[in-house]
KEROTOR-254970 format. One record per atom (N, C-alpha, C, O): x, y, z. Coordinates in steps of 0.02 Angstrom, whole numbers, padded with zeros to 5 digits, always signed. Each point is the difference from the previous one (the first is absolute). Example, Ala and Ser with C-alpha at 12.3 -4.5 7.8 and 13.67 -1.06 7.14 Angstrom:
! KEROTOR-254970
+--------+--------+--------+
|      u |      v |      w |
+--------+--------+--------+
| +00660 | -00284 | +00390 |
| -00045 | +00059 | +00000 |
| +00045 | +00060 | +00000 |
| +00052 | -00001 | +00033 |
| -00070 | +00054 | -00069 |
| +00042 | +00059 | +00003 |
| -00039 | +00055 | +00037 |
| +00025 | +00055 | +00008 |
+--------+--------+--------+
This chain:
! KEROTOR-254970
+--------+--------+--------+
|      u |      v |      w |
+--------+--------+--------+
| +00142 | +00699 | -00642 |
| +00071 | -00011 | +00010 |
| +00014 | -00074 | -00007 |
| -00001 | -00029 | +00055 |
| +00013 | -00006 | -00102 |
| +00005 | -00052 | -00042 |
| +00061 | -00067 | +00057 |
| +00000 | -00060 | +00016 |
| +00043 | +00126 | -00006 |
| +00047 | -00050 | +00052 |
| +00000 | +00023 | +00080 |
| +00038 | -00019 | +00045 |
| -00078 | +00053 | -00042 |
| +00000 | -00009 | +00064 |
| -00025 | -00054 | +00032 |
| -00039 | -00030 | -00037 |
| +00046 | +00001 | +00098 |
| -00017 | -00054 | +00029 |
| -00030 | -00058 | -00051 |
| -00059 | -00014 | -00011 |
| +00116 | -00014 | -00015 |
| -00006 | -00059 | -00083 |
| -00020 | -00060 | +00068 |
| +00046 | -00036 | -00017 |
| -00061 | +00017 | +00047 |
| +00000 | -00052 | +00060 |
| -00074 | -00016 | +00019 |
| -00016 | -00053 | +00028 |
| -00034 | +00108 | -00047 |
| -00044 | +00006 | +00002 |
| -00043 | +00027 | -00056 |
| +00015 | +00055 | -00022 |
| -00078 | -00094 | -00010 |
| -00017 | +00037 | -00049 |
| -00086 | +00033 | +00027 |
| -00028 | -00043 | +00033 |
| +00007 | +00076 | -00037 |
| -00034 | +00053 | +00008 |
| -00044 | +00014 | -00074 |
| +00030 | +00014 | -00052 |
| -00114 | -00022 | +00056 |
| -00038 | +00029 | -00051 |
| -00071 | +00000 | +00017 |
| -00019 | -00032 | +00049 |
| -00026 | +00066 | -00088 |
| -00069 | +00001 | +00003 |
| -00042 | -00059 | -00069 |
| +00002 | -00005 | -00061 |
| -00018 | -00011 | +00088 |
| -00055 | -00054 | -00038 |
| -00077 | -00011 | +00014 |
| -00027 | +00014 | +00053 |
| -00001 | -00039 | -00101 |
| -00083 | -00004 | +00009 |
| -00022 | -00072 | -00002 |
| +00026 | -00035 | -00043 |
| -00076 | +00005 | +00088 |
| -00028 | -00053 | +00033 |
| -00068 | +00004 | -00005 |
| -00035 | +00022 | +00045 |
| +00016 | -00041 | -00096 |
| -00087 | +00008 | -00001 |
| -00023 | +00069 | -00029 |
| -00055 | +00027 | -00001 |
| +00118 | -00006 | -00023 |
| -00046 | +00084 | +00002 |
| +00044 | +00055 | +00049 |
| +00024 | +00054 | -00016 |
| -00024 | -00090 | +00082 |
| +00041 | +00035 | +00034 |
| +00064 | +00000 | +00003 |
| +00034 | -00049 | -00016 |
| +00001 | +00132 | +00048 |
| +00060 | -00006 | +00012 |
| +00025 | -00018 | +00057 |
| -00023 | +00014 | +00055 |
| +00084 | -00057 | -00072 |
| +00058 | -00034 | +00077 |
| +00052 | +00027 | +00004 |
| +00024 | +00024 | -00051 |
| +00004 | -00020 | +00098 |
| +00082 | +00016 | -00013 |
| +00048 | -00054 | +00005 |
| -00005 | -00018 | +00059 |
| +00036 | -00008 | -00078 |
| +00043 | -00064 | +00003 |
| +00060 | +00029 | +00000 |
| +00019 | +00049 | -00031 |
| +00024 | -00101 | +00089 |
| +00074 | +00009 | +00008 |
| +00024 | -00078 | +00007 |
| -00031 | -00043 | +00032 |
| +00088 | +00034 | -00065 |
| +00012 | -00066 | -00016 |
| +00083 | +00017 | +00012 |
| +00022 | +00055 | -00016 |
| +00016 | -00100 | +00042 |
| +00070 | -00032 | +00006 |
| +00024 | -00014 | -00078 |
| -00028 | -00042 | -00035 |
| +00085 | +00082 | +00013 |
| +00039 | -00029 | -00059 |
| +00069 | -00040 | +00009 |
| +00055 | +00025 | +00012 |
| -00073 | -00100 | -00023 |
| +00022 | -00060 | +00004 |
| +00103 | +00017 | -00035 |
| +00052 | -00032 | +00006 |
| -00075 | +00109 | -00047 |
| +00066 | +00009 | -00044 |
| +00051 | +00044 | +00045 |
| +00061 | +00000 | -00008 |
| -00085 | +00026 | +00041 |
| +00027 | +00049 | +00065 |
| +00027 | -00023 | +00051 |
| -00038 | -00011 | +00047 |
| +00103 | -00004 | -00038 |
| +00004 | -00031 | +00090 |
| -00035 | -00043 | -00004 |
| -00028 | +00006 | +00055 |
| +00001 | -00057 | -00082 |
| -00020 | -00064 | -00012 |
| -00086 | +00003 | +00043 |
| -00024 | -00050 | +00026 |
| -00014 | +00120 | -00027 |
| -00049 | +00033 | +00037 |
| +00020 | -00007 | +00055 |
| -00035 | -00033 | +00038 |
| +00104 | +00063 | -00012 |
| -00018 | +00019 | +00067 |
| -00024 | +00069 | -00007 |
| -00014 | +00023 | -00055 |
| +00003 | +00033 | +00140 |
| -00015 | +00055 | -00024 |
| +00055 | +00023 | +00038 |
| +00023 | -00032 | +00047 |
| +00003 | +00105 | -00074 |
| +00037 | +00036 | +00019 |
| -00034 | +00064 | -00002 |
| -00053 | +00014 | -00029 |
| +00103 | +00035 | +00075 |
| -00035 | +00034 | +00033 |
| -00020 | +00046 | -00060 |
| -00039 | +00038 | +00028 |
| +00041 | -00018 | -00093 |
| -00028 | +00049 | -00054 |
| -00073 | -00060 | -00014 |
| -00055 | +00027 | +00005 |
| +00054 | -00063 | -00013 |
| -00072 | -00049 | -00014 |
| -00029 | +00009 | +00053 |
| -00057 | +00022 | -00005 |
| +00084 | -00035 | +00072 |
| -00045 | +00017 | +00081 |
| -00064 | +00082 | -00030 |
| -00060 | +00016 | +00005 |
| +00131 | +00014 | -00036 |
| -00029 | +00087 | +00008 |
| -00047 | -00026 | -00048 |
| -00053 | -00024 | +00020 |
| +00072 | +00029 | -00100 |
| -00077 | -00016 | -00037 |
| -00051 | -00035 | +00004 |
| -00046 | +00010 | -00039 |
| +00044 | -00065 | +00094 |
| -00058 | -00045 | +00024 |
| -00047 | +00065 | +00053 |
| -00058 | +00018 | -00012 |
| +00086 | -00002 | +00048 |
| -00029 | +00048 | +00047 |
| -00043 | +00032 | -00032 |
| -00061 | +00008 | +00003 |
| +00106 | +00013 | -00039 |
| -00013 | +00088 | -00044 |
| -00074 | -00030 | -00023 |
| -00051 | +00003 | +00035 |
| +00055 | -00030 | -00096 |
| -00037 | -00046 | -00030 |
| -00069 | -00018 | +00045 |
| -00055 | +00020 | -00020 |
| +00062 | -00057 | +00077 |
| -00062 | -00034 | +00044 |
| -00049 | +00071 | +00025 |
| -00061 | +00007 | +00000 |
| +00117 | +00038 | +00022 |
| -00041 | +00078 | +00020 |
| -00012 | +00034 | -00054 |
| -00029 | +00052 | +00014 |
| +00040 | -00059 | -00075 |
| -00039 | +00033 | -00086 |
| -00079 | -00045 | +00001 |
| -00048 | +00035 | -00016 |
| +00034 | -00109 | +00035 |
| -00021 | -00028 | -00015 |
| -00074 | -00009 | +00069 |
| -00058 | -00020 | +00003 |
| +00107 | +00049 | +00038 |
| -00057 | -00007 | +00072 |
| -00034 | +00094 | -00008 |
| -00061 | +00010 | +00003 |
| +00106 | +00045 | -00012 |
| -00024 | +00037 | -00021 |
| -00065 | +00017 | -00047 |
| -00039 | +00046 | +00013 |
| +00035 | -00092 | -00069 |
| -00044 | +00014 | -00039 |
| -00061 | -00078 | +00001 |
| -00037 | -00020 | -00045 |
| +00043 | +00002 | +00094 |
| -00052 | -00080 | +00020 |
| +00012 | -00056 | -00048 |
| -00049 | -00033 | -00019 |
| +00106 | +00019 | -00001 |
| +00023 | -00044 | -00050 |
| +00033 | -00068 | +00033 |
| +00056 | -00002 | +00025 |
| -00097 | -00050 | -00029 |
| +00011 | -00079 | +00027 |
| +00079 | -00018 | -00006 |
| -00007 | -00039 | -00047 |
| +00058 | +00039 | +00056 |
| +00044 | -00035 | -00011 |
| +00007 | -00094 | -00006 |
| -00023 | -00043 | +00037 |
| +00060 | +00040 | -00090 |
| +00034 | -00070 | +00008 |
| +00075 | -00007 | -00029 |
| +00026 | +00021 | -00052 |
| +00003 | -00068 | +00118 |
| +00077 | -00010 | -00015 |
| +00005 | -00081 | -00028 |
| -00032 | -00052 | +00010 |
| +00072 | +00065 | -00036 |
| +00029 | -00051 | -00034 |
| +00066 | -00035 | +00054 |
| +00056 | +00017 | -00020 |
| -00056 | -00050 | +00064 |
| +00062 | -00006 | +00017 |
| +00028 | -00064 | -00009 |
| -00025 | -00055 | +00009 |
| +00116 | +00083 | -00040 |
| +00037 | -00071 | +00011 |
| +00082 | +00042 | +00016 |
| +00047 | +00021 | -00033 |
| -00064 | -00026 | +00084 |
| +00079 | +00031 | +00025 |
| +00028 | -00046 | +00062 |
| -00037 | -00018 | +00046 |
| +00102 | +00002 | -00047 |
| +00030 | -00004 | +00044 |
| +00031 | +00039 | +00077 |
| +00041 | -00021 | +00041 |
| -00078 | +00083 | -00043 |
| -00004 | +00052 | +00066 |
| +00020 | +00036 | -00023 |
| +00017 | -00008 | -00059 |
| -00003 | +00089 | +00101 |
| +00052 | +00047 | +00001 |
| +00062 | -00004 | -00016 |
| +00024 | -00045 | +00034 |
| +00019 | +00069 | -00071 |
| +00052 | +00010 | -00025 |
| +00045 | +00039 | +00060 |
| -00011 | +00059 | +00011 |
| +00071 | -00103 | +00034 |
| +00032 | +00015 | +00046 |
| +00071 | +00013 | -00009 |
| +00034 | -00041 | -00031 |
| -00011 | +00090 | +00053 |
| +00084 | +00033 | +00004 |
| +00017 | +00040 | +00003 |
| -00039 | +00047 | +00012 |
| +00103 | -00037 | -00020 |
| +00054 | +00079 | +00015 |
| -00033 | +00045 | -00043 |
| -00022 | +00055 | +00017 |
| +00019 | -00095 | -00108 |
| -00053 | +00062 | -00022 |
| -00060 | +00010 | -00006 |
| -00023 | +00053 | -00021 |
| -00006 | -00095 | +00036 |
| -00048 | +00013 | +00002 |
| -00015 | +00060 | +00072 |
| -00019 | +00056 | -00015 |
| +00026 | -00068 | +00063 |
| +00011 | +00020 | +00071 |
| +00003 | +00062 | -00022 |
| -00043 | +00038 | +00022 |
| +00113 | -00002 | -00085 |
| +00009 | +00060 | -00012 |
| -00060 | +00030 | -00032 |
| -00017 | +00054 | +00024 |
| -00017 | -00077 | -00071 |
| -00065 | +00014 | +00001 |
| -00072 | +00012 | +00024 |
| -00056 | -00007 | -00024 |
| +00081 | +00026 | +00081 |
| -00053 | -00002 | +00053 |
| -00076 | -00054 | -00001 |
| -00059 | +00013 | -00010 |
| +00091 | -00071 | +00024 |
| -00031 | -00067 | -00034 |
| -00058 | -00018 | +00077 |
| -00052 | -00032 | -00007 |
| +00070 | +00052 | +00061 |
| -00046 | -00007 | +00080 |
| -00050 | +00059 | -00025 |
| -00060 | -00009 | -00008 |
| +00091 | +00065 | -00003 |
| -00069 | +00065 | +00003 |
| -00058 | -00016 | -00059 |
| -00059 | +00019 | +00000 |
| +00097 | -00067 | -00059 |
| -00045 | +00008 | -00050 |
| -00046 | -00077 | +00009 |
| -00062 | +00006 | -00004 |
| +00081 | -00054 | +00011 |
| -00003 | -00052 | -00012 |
| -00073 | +00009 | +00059 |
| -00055 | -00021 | -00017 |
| +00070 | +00058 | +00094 |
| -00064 | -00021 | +00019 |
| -00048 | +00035 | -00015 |
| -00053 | -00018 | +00025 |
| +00051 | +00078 | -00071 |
| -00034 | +00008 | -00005 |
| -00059 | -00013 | -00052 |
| -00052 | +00029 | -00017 |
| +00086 | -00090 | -00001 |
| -00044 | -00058 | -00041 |
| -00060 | -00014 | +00056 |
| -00058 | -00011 | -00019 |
| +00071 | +00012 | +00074 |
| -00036 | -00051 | +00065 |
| -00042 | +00055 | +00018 |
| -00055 | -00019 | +00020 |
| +00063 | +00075 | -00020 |
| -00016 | +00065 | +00050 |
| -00078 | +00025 | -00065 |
| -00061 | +00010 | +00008 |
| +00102 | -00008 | -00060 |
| -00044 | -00016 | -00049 |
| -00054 | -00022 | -00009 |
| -00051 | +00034 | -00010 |
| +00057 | -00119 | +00013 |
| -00035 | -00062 | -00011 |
| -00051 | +00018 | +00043 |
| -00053 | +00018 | -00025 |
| +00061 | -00021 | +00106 |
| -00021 | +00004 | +00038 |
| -00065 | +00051 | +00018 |
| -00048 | -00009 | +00036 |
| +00069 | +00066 | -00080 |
| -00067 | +00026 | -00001 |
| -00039 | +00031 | -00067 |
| -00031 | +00052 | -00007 |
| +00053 | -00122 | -00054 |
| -00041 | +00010 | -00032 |
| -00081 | -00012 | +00012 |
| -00028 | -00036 | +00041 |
| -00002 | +00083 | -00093 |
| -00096 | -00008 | +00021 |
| -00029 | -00010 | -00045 |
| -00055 | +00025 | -00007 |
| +00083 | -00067 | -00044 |
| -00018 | -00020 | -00050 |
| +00017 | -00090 | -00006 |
| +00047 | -00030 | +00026 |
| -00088 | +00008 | -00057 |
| +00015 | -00078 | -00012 |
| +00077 | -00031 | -00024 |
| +00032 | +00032 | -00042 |
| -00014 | -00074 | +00062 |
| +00059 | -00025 | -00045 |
| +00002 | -00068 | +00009 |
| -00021 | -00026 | +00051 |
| +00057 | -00020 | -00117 |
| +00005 | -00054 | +00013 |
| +00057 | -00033 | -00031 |
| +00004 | +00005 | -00061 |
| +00042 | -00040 | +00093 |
| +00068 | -00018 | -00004 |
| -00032 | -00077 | -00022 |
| -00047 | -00034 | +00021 |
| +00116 | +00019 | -00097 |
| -00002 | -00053 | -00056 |
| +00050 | -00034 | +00038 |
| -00022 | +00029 | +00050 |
| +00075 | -00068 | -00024 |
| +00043 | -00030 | +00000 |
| +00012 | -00067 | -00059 |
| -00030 | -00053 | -00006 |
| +00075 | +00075 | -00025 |
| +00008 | -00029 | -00077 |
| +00068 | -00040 | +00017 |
| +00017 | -00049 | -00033 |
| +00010 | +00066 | +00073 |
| +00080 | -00059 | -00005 |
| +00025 | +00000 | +00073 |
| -00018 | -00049 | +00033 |
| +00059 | +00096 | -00002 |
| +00021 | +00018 | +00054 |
| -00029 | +00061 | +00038 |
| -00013 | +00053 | -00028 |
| +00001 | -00066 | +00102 |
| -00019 | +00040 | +00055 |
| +00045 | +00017 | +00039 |
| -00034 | -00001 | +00051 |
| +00088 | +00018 | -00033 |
| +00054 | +00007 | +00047 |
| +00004 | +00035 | +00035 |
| +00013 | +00054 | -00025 |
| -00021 | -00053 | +00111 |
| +00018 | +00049 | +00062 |
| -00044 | +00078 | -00004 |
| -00059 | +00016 | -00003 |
| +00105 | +00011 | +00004 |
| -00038 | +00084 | +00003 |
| -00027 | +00019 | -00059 |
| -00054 | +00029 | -00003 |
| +00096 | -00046 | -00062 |
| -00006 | +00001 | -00060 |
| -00095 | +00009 | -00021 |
| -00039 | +00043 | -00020 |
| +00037 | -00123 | +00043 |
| -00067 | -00039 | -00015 |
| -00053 | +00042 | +00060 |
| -00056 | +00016 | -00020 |
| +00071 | -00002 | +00080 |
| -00025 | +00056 | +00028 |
| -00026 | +00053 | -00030 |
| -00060 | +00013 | +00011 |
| +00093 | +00023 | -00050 |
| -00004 | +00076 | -00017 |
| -00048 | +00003 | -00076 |
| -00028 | +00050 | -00023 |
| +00027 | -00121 | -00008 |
| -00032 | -00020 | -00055 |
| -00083 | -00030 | +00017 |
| -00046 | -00024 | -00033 |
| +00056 | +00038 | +00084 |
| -00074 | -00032 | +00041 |
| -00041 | +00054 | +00041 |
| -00044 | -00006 | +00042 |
| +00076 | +00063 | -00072 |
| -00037 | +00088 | +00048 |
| +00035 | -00036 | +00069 |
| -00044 | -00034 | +00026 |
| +00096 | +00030 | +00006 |
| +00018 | +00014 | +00041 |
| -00013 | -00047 | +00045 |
| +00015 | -00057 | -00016 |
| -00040 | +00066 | +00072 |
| -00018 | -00026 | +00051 |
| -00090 | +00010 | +00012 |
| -00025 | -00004 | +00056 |
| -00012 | +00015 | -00111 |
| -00049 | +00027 | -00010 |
| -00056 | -00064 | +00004 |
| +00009 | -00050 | -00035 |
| -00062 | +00053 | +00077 |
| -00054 | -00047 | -00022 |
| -00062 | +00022 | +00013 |
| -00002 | +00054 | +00028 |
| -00059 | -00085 | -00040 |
| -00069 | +00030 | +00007 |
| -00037 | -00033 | -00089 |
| +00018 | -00035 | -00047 |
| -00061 | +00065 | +00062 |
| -00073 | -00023 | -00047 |
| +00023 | +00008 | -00081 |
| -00024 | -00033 | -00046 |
| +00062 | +00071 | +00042 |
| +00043 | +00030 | -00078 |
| +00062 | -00025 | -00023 |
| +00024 | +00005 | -00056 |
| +00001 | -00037 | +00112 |
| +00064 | -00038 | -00040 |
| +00006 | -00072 | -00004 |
| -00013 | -00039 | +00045 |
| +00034 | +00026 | -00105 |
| -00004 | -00094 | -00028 |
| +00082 | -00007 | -00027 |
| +00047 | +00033 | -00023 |
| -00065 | -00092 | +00040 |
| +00085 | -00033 | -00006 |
| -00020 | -00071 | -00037 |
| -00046 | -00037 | +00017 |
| +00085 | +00027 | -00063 |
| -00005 | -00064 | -00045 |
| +00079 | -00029 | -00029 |
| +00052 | +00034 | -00002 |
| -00058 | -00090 | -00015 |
| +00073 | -00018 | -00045 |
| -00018 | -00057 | -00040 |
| -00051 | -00032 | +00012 |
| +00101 | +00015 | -00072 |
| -00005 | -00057 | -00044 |
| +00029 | -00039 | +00052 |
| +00033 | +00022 | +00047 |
| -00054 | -00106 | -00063 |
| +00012 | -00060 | +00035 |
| +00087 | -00013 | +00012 |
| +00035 | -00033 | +00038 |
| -00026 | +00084 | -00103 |
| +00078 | -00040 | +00004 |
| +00038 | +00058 | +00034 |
| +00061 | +00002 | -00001 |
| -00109 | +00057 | +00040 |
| +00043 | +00064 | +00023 |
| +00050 | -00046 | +00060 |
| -00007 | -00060 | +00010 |
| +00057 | +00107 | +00028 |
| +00049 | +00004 | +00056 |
| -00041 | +00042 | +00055 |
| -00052 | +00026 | -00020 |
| +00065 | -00020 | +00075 |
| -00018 | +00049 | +00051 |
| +00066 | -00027 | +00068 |
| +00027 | -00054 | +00011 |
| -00023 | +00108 | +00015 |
| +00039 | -00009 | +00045 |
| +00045 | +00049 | +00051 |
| +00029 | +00044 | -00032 |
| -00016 | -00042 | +00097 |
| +00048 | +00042 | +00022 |
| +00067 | +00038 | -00026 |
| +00030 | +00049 | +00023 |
| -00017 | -00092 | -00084 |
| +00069 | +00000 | -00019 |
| +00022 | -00042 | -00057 |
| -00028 | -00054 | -00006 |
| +00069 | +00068 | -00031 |
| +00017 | -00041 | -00058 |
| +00048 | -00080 | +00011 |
| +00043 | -00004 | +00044 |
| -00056 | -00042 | -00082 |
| +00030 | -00031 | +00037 |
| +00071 | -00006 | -00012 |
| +00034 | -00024 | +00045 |
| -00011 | +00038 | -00088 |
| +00084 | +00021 | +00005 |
| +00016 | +00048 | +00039 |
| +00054 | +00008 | +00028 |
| -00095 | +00022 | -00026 |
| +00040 | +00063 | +00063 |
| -00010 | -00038 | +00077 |
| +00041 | +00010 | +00046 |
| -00091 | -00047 | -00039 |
| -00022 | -00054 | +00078 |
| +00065 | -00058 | +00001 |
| +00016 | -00020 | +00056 |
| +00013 | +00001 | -00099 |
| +00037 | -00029 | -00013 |
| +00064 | +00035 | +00015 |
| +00029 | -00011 | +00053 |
| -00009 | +00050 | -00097 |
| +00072 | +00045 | +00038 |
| -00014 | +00001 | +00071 |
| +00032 | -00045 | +00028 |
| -00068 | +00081 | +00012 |
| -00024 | +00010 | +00043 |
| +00024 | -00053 | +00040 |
| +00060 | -00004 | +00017 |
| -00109 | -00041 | +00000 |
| +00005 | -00056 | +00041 |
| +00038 | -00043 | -00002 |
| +00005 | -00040 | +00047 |
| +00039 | +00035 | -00115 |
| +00053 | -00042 | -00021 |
| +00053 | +00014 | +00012 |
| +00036 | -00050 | +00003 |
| -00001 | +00114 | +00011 |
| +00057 | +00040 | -00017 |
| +00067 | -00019 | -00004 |
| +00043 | +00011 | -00044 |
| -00039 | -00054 | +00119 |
| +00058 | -00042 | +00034 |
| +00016 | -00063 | -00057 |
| +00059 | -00018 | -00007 |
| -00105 | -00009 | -00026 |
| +00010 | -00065 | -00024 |
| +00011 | +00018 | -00073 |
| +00038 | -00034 | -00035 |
| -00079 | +00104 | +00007 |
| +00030 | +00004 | -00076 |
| +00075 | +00047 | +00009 |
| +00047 | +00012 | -00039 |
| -00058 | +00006 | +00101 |
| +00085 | +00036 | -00029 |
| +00059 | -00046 | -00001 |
| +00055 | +00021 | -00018 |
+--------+--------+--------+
């Protein structure tokens, strides 16, 4: 399904011989945030991949979860954690790329969750971001009174 969850891209590839499953953030989508149809195909995807003993690696450069009225209508809480619920008990290896931006829950859910132990690795390019929050949105935020 070609457009489903465009926010997230999703595939199988080979590493030595072997197969990985890779899920990567599309930079063309919501600028990689994820919304809650990418939440669902990341899931879907990590349990195809833990199912059959297949290493994952993500690609991440997202700015977090994708937040609002519609999103919200999309049942964006039920799906989104279960990126985490997921992550959390994958039993297979995985290892998260950080290539540009890490952001809040987003960068969470791109990292198996809240997941750690002997099987999961975390890396980034020199020039990656990481962080609680984006900084234009920390900015609205803490600024509010003085930009309005």
């Amino acid at each position: 399904r070609r457009e489903f969850g465009r926010g997230l891209v999703s595939g199988l590839a080979r590493v030595d011989g072997r197969p990985i499953g890779v899920i990567a953030n599309s930079s063309a989508h919501l600028g990689g945030a994820i919304d809650s149809d990418g939440a669902l195909k990341a899931a879907r995807f990590m349990e195809l991949c833990d199912a059959f003993d297949v290493p994952l690696l993500f690609l991440c450069d997202t700015p977090g979860f994708m937040v609002g009225p519609e999103s919200e209508r999309g049942a964006a809480v039920r799906k989104m954690s279960r990126l985490f619920a997921v992550g959390s008990s994958l039993s297979v290896p995985f290892f998260t790329l950080v290539l540009r931006r890490a952001y809040g829950l987003g960068a969470m859910a791109m990292s198996g969750g809240l997941a750690v132990g002997p099987n999961v690795f975390h890396a980034s390019w020199p020039s990656a971001e990481a962080g609680p929050m984006g900084l234009e949105g920390a900015i609205e935020l803490g600024f509010a009174k003085e930009l309005a």
